[in-house]
N, C-alpha and C positions, 0 to 999 in steps of 0.2 A: 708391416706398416712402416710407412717412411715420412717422415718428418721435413719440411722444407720451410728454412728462416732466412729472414729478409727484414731487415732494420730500416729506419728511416729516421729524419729531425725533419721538425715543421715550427712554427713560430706557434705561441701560445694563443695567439686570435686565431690561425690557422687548422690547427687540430682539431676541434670540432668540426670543421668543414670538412677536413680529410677523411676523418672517421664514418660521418656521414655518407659521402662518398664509398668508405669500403661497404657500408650496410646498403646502402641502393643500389652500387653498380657492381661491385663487385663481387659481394656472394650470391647475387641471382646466376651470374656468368659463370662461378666456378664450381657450383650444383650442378649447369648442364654437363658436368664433364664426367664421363664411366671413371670411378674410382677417388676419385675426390672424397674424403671420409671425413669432414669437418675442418675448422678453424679457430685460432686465439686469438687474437687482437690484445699485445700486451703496450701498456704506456707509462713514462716517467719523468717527472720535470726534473733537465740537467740543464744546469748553469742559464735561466732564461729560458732554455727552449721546451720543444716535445721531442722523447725517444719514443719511437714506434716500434716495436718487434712484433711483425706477423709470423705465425706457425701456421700449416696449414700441411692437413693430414691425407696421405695418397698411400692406396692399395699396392700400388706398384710401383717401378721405373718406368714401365709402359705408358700407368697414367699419365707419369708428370711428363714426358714428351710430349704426349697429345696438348697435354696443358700449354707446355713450353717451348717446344719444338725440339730441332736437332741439337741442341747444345742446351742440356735439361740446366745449366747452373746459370744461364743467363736471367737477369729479373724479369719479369713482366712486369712491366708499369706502365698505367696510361697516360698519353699527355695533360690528359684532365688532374691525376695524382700527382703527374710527375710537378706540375703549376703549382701544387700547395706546397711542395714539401722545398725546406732549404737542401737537405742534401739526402742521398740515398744511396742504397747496395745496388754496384751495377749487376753482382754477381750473388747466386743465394746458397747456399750450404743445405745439404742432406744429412741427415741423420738416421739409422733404423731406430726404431723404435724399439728399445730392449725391454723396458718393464714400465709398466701405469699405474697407475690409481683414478676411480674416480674422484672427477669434484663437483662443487654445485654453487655458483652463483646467486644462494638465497636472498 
């Protein structure tokens, strides 16, 4: 399992719209993908703004090219996210996944 993070800042009106945006447009499109294994959505107020860290979990190298094409570390972002956010990773980082735990969002 391989792990793919991507950060972002957005303004603190902003972030709710952003977020929204990832839960409507974004994980319906990244469920159509073979090997797509889930997502995080992690957030933190610094100095005024929003920090956004997405993870998002893939079977493979293979998947994430289908996801991301020939240069797997470039970000996808759409012009609709890219409008909310003040600034973002052009590039995302891979990680394997060595060891887990579950958890539970109660």
């Amino acid at each position: 399992m391989i792990a793919r993070l991507w950060s972002a800042r957005t303004t603190s009106a902003q972030s709710r719209a952003y977020l929204n945006h990832f839960s409507a447009g974004v994980l319906p499109a990244l469920r159509q993908f073979s090997g797509y294994a889930g997502s995080t959505v992690m957030t933190r107020e610094v100095q005024g703004s929003v920090e956004i860290l997405v993870t998002t979990l893939w079977q493979s190298r293979e998947a994430i090219d289908a996801f991301a094409g020939p240069d797997r570390e470039t970000a996808v972002v759409a012009p609709e996210a890219a409008a909310l956010l003040t600034e973002y990773d052009r590039r995302v980082k891979h990680y394997e996944i060595a060891s887990t735990d579950s958890f539970s969002l109660a």
